[in-house]
C-alpha positions in Angstrom: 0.0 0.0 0.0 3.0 2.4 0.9 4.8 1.5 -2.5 1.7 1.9 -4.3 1.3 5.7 -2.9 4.5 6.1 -3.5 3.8 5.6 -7.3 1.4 7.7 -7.2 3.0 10.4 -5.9 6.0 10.0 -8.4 3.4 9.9 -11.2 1.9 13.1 -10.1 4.7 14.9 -9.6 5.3 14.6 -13.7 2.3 16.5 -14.4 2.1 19.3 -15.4 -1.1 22.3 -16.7 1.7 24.5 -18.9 -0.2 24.3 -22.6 2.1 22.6 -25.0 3.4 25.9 -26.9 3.9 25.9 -30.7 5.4 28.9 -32.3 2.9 31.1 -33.9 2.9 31.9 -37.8 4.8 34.9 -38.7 2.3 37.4 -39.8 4.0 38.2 -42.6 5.1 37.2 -46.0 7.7 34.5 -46.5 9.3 37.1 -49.3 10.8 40.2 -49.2 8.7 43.1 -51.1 9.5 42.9 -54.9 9.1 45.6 -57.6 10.7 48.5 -59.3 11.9 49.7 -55.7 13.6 46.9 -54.8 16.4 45.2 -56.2 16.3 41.3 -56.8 17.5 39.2 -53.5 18.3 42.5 -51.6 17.7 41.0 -48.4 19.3 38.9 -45.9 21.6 38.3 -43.0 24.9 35.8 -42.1 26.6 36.2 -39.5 27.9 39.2 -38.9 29.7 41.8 -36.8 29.4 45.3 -36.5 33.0 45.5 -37.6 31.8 43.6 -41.0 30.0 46.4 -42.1 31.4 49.5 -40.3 35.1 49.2 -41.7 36.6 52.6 -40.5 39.0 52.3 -37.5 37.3 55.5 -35.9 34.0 54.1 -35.9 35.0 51.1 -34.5 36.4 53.0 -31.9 34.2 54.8 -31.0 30.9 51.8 -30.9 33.9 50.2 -28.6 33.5 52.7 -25.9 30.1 53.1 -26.4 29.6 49.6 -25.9 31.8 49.8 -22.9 30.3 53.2 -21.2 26.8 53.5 -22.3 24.3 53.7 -19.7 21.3 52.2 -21.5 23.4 48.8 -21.7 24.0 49.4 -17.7 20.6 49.2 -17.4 19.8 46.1 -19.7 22.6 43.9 -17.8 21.2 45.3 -14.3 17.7 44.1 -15.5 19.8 41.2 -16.6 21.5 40.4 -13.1 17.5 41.1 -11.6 15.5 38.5 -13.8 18.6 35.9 -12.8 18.2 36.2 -9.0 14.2 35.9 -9.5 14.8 32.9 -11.4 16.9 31.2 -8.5 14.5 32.4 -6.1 12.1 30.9 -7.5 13.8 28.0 -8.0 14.5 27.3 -4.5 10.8 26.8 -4.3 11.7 23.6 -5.6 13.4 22.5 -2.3 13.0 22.6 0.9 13.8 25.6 3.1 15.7 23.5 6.4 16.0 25.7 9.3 18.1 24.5 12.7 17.0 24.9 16.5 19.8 23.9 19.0 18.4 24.6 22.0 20.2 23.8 26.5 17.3 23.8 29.2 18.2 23.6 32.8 16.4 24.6 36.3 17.8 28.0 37.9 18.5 25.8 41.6 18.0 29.4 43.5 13.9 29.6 41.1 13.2 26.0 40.2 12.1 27.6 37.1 13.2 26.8 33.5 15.9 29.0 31.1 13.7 28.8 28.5 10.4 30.0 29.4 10.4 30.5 33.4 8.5 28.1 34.3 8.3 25.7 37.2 9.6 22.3 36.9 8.8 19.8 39.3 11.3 16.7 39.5 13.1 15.0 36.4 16.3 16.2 34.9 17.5 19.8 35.5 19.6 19.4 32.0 17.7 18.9 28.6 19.9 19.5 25.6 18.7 18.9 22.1 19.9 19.5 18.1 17.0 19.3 15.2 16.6 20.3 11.6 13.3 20.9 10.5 11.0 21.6 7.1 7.9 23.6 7.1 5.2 24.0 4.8 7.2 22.9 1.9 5.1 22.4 -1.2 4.9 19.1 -2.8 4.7 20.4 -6.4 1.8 17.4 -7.5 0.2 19.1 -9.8 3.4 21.2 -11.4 2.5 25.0 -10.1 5.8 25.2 -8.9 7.5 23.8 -12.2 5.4 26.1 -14.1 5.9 29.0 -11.9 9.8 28.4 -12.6 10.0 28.2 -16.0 8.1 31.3 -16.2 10.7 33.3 -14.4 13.3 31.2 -16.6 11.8 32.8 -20.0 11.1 35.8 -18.4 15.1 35.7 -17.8 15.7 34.2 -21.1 13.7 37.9 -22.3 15.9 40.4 -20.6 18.6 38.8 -22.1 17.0 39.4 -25.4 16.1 42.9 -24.2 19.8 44.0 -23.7 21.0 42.5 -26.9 18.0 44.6 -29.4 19.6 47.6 -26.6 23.2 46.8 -27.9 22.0 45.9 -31.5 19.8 49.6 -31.0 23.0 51.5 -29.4 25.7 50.4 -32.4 23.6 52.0 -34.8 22.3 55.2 -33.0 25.7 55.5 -32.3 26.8 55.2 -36.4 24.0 57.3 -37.6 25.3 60.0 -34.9 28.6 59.7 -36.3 27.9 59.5 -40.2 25.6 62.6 -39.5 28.5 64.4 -37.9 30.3 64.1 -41.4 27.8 65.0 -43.3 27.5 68.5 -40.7 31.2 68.7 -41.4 30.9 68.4 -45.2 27.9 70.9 -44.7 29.6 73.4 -43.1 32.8 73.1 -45.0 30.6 73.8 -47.9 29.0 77.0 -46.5 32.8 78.3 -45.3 33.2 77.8 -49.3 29.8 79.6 -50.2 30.5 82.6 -47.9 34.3 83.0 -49.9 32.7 82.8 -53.3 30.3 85.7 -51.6 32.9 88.1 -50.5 35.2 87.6 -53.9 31.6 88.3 -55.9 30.7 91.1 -53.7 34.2 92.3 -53.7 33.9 92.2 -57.7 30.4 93.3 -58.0 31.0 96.7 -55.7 33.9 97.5 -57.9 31.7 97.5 -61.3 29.0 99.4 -59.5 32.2 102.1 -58.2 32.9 102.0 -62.4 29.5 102.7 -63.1 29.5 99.5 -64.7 26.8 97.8 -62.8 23.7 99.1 -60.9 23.7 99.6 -56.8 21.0 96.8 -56.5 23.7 93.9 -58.0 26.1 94.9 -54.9 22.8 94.9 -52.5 22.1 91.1 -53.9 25.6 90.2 -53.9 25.5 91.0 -50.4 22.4 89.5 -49.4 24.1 86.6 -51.1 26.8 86.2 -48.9 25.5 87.3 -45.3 22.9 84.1 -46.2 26.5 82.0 -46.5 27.7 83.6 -43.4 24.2 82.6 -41.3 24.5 79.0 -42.9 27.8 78.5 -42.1 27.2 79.6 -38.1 24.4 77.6 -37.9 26.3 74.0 -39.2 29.1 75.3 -36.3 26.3 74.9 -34.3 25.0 71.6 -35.4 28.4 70.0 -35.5 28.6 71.1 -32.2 25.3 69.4 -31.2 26.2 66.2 -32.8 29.4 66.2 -30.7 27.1 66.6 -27.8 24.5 64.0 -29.1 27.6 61.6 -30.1 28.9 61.7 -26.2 25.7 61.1 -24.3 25.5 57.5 -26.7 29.1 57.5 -25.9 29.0 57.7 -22.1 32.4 59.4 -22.4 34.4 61.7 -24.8 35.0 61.7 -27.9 38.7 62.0 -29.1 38.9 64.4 -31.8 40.8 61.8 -34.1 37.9 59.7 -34.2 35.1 62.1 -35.8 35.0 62.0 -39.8 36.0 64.8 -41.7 33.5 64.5 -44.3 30.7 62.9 -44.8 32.7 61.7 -48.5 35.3 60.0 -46.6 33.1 57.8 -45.2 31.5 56.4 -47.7 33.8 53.8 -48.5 33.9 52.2 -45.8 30.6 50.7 -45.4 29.7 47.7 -46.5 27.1 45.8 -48.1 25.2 43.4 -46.3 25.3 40.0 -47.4 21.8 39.1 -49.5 19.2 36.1 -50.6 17.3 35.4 -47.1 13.4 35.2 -46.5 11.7 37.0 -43.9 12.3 34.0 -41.5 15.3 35.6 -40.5 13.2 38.0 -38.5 12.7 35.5 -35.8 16.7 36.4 -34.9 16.1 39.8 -34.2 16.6 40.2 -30.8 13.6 42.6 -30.0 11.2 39.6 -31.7 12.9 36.8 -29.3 12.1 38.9 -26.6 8.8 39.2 -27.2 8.5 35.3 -27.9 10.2 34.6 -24.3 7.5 36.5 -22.9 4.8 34.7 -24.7 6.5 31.4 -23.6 6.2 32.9 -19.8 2.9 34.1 -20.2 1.8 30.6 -21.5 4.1 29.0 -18.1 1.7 31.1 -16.5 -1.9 29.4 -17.4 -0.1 26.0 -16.2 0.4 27.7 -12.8 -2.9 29.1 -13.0 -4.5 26.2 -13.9 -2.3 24.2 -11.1 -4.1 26.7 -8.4 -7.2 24.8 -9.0 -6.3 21.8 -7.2 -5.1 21.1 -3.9 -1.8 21.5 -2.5 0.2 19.0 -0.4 2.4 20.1 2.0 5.3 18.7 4.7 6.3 20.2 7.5 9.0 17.8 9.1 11.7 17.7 12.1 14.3 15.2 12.7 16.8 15.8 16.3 18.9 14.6 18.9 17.8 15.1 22.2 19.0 13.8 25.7 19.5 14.7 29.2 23.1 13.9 28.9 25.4 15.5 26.7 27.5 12.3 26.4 24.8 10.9 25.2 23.2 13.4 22.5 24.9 11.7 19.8 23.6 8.0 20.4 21.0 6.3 18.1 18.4 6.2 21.1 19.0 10.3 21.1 17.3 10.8 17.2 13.9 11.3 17.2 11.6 12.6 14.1 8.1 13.9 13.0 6.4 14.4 9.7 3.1 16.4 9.3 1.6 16.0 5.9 -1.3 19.0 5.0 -3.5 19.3 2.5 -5.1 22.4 1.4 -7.9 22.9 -0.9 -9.9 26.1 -1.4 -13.7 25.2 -1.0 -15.4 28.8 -1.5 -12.8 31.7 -2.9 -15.6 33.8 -5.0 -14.8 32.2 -8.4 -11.0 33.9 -7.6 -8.8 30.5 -8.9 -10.9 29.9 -12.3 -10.8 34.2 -12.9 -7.0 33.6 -12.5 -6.9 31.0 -15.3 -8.8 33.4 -17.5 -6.4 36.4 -16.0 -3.2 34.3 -17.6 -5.3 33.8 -20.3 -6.0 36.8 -21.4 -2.3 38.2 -20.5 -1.1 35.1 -23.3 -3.2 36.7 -25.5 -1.9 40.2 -25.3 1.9 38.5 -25.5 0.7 36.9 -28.5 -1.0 40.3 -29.9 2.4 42.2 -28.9 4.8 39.1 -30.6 3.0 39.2 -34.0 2.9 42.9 -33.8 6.6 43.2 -33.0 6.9 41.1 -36.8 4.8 42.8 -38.6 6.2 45.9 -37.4 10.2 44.1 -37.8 8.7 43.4 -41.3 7.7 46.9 -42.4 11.0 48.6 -41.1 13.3 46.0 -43.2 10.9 46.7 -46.3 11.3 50.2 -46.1 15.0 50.1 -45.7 15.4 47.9 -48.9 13.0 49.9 -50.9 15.6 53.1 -50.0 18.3 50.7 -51.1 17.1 50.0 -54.4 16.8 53.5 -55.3 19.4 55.0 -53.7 21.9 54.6 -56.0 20.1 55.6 -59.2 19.6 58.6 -56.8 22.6 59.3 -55.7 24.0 59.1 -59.6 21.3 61.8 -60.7 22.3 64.0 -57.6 25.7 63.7 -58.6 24.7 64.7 -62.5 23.2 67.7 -61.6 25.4 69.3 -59.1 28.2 68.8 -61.9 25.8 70.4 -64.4 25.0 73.5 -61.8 28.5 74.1 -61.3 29.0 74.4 -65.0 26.3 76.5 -65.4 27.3 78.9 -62.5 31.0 78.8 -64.3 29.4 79.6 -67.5 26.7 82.4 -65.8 29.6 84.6 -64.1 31.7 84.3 -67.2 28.8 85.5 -68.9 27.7 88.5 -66.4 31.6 89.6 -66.2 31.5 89.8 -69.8 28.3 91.9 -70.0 26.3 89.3 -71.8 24.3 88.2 -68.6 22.4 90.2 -65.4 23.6 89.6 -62.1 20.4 88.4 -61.0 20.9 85.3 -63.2 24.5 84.5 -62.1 22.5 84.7 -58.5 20.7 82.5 -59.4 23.4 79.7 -60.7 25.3 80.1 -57.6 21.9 79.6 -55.4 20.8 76.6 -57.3 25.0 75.3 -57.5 24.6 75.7 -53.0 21.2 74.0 -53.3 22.7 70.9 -55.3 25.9 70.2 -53.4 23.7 70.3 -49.9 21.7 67.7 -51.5 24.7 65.4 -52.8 25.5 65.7 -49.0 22.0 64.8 -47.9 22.0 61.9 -50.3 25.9 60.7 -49.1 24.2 60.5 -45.6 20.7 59.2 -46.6 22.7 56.4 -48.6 25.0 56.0 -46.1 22.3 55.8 -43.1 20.3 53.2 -45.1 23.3 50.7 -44.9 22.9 51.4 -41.2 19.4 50.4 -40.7 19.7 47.4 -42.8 22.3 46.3 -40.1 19.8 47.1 -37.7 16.4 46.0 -38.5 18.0 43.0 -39.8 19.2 42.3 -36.2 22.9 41.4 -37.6 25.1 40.7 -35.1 27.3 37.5 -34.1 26.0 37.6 -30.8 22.7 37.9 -31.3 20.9 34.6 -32.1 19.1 33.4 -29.0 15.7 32.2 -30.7 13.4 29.9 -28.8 14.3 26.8 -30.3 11.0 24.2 -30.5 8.1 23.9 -28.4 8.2 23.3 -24.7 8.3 19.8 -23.6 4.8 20.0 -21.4 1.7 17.9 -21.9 -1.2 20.3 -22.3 -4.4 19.7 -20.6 
């Protein structure tokens, strides 16, 4: 009869409420977007490293000590260190909690009276000393609420993990985009310091025709207004680079050495490479922000187990196993050890519905982790398919940008020639220079956007050698 309870305790102890979890369908297509904004097999992701794609020593640098000083990642690895230490706590639910109570009792000869609790004692021995280990109120897990409960707080673990790596994959390229757009503020501003020369040598020119009577008052006025505009532009890119300093250090977490900030926005250019192509969408599921969010499904679904658990009673065993004797010679004999063992059962008859609305509480919050994992795809999806539809224009529009800022600066060489010569007003060698300034900030807008785009393709890809922590299979639970 003992063995047979035995058995049944054994065979109880497997079970276990935790719905057997598949992965849900991605909510996307299996293909990348096709068509004349997209190039054929633009998408897709080995493994890579930061370092793969950003090739210049200074950014490398620079996502180094970021990596090593930001205060976002100090964060992630603190939430990190948190959801570890709630896993082992709950772990140790598992096991017993075994306390000790060594206790000496003897009779105060002047009182009669006891040490321990002052009261009387009437003959028998003065001396009473005794050792014991005891259990209490630890859950027999019959019905797996425990187990469930555990590997809850172990996907929940598994999640902040995740978290910090989308933070590091997030950091390395805010931290590139800062620093591409601090070349491209350079390139800006060394093109507005180049703008406000051009000025003062056409004002310089201009006032000497109007001095010779040569040219009328208002093409000094314009030439003027002409270069005080090149003066405001170029103080307000001193600014912004500025700024993007500032912007560059908070990612940071420390200074940046002057050595390691681009020039230009040109000179960086070629040292960014292409991502490797010819994936489906499935790579997706190794972004880091989508494991998370499946993590925390899985933990959401460890959670109707333990909710479902609740329903049924719970054993407990409170137990205490000691020495005790009169004699301390004696405390260590066999005839010293005593034991007890209290089995309880607890079963809630009437709680107000309260166990079967926690079933449907768990329920509902799987639900919303499921509603917030095939959202976190969909929207993974969207922010890949817009980067490769920039990327399969971005070089047709980088060529045409390129074609007309060589055709304004012919036409502005051709348009002063023209206006020195007599043949042209001023007003329309104004307006070649304008349009020439207005063309080579966009070839420096373009350098960036194209440059950027090769940045958030290593980003929304999730491309990084350590990041590929996906959920791998179901969970091994029998679903009931």
């Amino acid at each position: 009869m003992r063995g047979a309870a035995l058995i049944l305790v054994a065979l109880l102890g497997g079970c276990s409420f935790v719905p057997r979890y598949q992965r849900p369908a991605a909510p996307v297509p299996v293909a990348w977007p096709s068509g004349d904004a997209y190039r054929a097999n633009s998408a897709g992701l080995a493994r890579v490293d930061y370092r793969d794609i950003f090739r210049d020593p200074r950014l490398q640098r620079v996502i180094e000590r970021a990596l090593t000083n930001s205060r976002d990642l100090r964060v992630a690895f603190a939430n990190i260190e948190a959801a570890r230490a709630q896993l082992r706590i709950q772990r140790a639910q598992n096991f017993p909690t075994i306390n000790t109570n060594n206790t000496v009792s003897f009779v105060d000869p002047g009182t009669g009276r006891s040490n321990n609790n002052g009261a009387p004692v009437v003959g028998g021995q003065r001396t009473n000393y005794s050792l014991n280990l005891g259990a209490t109120q630890f859950e027999i897990d019959l019905f797996g609420r425990v187990a469930a409960l555990t590997l809850a707080a172990k996907n929940q673990y598994f999640a902040s993990e995740a978290g910090a790596r989308a933070t590091r994959l997030v950091l390395v390229g805010d931290v590139a985009n800062a620093w591409l757009q601090y070349g491209a503020d350079k390139s800006l501003l060394a093109l507005a310091e180049q703008t406000a020369k051009v000025a003062e040598e056409s004002v310089r020119l201009t006032r000497a025709r109007v001095d010779g009577g040569v040219a009328p008052r208002t093409d000094l006025t314009q030439a003027e207004q002409t270069l005080e505009t090149a003066r405001a532009n170029a103080a307000n890119q001193r600014t912004l680079v500025a700024q993007d300093v500032n912007a560059l250090q908070l990612l940071v977490g420390a200074s940046v050495p002057a050595e390691d900030l681009p020039g230009s926005i040109e000179e960086t250019l070629p040292q960014l490479a292409e991502l490797p192509a010819g994936l489906d969408s499935s790579v997706l599921l190794r972004r880091p922000d989508v494991v998370q969010a499946e993590y925390q499904l899985l933990s959401a679904n460890a959670q109707i187990g333990a909710a479902r658990a609740a329903l049924f009673p719970r054993l407990t065993l409170t137990g205490i196993a000691g020495l005790a004797s009169n004699n301390l010679t004696n405390l260590f004999t066999t005839n010293a050890f005593n034991y007890t063992a209290t089995p309880g059962i607890s079963y809630p008859v009437f709680a107000g519905g309260a166990g079967r609305a926690g079933v449907a509480q768990a329920r509902a919050q799987f639900d919303a982790a499921l509603a917030t994992y095939e959202q976190t795809i969909q929207t993974a999806f969207r922010e890949v398919a817009d980067a490769l539809a920039r990327r399969g224009t971005i070089a047709e529009q980088l060529r045409a940008q390129e074609q007309l800022t060589r055709a304004a600066e012919e036409t502005f060489r051709l348009s002063g020639a023209r206006y020195r010569g007599g043949v042209d007003t001023y007003l329309t060698n104004l307006d070649a220079q304008r349009t020439l300034y207005q063309a080579q900030q966009g070839l420096v807008n373009t350098r960036l956007i194209a440059a950027t785009n090769l940045v958030a393709l290593y980003r929304t890809l999730g491309g990084d050698t350590l990041i590929d922590a996906t959920p791998q299979g179901p969970v091994p639970a029998a679903g009931k």
